[in-house]
C-alpha positions in Angstrom: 255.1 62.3 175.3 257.1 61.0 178.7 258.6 63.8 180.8 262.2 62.3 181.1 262.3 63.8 185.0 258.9 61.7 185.9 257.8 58.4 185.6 256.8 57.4 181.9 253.1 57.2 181.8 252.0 53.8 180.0 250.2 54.3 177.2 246.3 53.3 177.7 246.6 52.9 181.2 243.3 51.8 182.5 243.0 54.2 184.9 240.3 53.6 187.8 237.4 55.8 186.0 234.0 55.5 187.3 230.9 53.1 186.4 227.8 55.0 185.0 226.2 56.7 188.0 223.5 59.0 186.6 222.6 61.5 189.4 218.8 62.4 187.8 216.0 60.5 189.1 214.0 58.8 186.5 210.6 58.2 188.0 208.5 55.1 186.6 206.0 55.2 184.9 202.5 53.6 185.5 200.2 52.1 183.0 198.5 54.7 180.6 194.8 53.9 181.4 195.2 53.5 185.4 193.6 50.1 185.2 192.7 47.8 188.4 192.6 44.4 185.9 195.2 41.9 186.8 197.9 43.2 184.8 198.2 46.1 186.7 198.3 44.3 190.1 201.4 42.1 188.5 202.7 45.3 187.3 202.8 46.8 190.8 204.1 43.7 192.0 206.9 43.8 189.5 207.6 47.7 190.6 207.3 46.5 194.4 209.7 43.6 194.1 212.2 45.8 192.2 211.9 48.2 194.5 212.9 45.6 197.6 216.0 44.6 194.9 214.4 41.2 194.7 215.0 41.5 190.6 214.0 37.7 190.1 211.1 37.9 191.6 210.4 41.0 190.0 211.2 39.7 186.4 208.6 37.3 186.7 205.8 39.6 187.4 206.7 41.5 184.5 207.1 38.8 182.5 203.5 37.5 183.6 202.2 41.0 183.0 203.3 40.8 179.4 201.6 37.6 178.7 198.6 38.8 179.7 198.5 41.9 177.4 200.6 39.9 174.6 196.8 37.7 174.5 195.0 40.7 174.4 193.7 42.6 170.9 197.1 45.2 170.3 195.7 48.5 170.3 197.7 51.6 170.8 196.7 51.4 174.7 197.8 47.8 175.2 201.5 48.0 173.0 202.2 51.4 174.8 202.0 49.4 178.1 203.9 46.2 176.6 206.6 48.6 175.7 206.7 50.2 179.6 206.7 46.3 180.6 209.6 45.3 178.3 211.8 48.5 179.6 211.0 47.2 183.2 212.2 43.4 181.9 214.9 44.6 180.9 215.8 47.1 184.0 215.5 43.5 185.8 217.6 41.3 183.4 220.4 44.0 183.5 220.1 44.2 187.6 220.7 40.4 187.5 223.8 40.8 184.8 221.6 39.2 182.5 223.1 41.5 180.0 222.6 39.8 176.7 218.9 39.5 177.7 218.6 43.0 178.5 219.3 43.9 175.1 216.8 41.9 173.5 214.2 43.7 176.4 215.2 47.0 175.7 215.1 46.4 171.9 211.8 45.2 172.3 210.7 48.1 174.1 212.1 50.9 171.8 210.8 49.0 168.7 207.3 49.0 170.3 207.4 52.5 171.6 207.7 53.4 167.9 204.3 51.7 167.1 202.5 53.7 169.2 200.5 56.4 167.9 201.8 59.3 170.1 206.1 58.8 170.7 206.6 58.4 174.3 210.4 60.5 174.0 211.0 60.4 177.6 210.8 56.4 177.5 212.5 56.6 174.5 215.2 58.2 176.3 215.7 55.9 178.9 215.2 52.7 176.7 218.5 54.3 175.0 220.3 55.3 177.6 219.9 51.7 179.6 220.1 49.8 176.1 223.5 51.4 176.2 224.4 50.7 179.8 223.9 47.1 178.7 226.2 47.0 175.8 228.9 48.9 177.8 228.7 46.2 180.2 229.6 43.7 177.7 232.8 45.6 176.6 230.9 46.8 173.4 231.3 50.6 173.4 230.7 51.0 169.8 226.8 50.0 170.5 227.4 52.0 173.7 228.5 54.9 172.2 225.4 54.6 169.8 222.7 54.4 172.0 223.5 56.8 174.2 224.0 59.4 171.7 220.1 59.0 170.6 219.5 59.0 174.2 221.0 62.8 174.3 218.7 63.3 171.2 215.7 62.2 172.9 216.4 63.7 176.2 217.3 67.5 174.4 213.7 66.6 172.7 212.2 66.5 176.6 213.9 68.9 178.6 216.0 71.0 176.0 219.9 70.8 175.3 220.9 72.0 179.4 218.6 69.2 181.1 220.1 67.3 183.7 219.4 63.8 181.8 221.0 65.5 179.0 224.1 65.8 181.5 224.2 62.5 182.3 223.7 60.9 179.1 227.0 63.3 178.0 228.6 61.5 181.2 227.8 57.8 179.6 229.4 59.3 176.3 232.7 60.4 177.8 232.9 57.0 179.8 232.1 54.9 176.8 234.5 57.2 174.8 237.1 56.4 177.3 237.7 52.8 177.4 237.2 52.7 173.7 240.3 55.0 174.2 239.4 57.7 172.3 240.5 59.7 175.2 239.7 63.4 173.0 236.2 62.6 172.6 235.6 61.8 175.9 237.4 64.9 177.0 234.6 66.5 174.7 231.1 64.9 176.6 233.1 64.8 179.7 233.0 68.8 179.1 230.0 69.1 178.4 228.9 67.1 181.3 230.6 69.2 183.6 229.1 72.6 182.1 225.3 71.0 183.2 225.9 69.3 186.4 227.5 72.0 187.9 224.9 74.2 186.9 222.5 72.0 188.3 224.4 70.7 191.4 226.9 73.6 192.1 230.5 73.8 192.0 231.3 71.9 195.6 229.3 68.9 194.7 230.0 65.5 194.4 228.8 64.7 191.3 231.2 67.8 190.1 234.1 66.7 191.8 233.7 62.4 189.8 233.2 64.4 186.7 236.9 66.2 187.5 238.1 62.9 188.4 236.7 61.0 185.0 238.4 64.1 182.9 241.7 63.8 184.8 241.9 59.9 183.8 241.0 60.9 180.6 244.0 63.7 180.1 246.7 61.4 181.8 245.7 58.9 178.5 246.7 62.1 175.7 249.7 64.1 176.2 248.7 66.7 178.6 249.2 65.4 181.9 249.3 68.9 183.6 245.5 69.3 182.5 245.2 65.5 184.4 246.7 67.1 187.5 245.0 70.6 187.7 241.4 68.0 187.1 242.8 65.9 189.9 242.9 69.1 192.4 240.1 70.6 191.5 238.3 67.0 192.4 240.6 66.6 195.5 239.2 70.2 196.4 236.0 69.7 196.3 236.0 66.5 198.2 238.2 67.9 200.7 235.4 70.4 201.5 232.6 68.1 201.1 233.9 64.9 203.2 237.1 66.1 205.4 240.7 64.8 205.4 240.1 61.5 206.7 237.7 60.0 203.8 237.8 57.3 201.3 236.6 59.6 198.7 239.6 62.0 199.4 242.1 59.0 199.3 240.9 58.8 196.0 241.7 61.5 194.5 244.9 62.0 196.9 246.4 58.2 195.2 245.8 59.5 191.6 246.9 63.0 192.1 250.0 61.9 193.2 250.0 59.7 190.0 249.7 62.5 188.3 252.3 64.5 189.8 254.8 61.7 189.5 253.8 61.6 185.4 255.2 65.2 184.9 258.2 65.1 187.4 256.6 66.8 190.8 258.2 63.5 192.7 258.0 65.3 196.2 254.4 66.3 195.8 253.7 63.3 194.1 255.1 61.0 197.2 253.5 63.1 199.9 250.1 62.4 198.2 251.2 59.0 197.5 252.4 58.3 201.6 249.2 59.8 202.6 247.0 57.5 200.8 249.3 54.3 202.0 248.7 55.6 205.8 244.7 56.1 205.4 244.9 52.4 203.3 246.5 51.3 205.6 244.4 52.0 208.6 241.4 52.2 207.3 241.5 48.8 205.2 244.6 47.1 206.0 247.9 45.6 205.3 246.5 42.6 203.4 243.7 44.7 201.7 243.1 44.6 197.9 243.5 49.1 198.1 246.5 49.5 200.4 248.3 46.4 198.2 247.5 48.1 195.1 249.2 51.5 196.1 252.3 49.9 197.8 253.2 48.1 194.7 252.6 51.3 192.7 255.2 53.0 195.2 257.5 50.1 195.1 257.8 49.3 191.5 258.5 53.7 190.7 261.0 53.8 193.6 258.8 56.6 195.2 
């Protein structure tokens, strides 16, 4: 529905919503039997290079280290630690935007964490969760969506249905949900998100204020823009507080709130958030810079 006092609001607008940015720490694992053999010094290798962001170099250690246990008799031990090895190739492989060969990796990994005589959940979790990073990054959110919903089930299997992971994974959902623009389910896990990171973070923090941000992109798609703009304050709030006036994170949220306001026919509080962001663009990046360009076009083509 287009409020005939604003500007109409295109239909499926891509709106800048954020890349995956899970806030939980997910500490690697070692190799089940603490071994000092070779494999486990090209393990550690693998984890040292990966570490240093030197993911080629890193790839090949693991991919050494599974050759070695690949020639060795496959007990339970030794495929439980080809499975942590195939999670870390493809951890590497998606680094390197080697997406398609993630995939296989992380299929690999999940498929031999299911052999195993005791289920690892946790790597289970995590095999999903990056198994559907992977896919997202190829544009293909219907495998997306899939494999991070069995991460949620694996994760509520770890740490119960409030964990942080659990959080996070509901992020992914309500991202993946987005640009496969069904913008009510990803108002849903964007929700439910938001209910577990701010109990875990607070309410000023910044992970809460990119969740308000990723539901007011997400309302500006349906009809209710007003929710968009009330998400877009809360955010702008909250980063206010957190980073001052004069911060790139603010500008953020100042540029789409006055988007926003524009949508539903607040033109004077739409073009003061709208000149603020061109001045802090413009000083802080530019005349000729990709974000103060963007903006001044916006302004010019809606007559602001």
């Amino acid at each position: 529905m287009e409020d005939n006092t604003g500007i109409p609001k295109p239909r499926g607008q891509r709106a800048p919503i954020q890349s995956y940015q899970n806030g939980g720490e997910q500490v690697d694992e070692d190799f089940n039997n603490g071994s000092t053999d070779e494999v486990d010094s090209v393990f550690q290798s693998g984890i040292t290079a990966y570490e240093n962001e030197s993911y080629s170099q890193a790839l090949q250690y693991f991919e050494r280290a599974f050759e070695i246990i690949q020639a060795r008799d496959l007990n339970d031990e030794n495929i439980d630690n080809m499975g942590l090895i195939s999670y870390h190739i493809g951890q590497c492989n998606k680094s390197l935007e080697n997406f398609d060969k993630a995939i296989t990796s992380f299929i690999t990994a999940y498929n031999l964490c299911l052999k195993t005589e005791v289920r690892n959940n946790e790597r289970l979790a995590r095999v999903c969760s990056y198994l559907g990073d992977a896919y997202y990054f190829k544009d293909d959110y219907l495998n997306a969506i899939e494999n991070h919903k069995e991460a949620v089930e694996f994760y509520i299997m770890v740490e119960g249905s409030k964990g942080q992971m659990v959080g996070w994974s509901f992020n992914d959902l309500g991202i993946d949900y987005y640009w496969a623009s069904e913008y009510d389910l990803s108002i849903r896990y964007l929700k439910k998100a938001l209910k577990i990171i701010e109990t875990e973070f607070g309410k000023q923090h910044k992970y809460v204020a990119d969740l308000y941000m990723r539901l007011a992109d997400s309302y500006l798609q349906t009809d209710n823009e007003m929710s968009a703009v009330n998400k877009y304050k809360k955010a702008y709030a909250i980063r206010e507080n957190l980073f001052g006036s004069n911060s790139e994170e603010l500008d953020d949220a100042n540029y789409q709130l006055g988007k926003a306001y524009c949508y539903v026919g607040e033109m004077e509080l739409g073009r003061n958030c709208l000149y603020a962001s061109l001045s802090y663009r413009k000083s802080h990046f530019g005349e000729n810079s990709a974000e103060y360009l963007a903006s001044k076009k916006w302004t010019d083509d809606h007559d602001i």
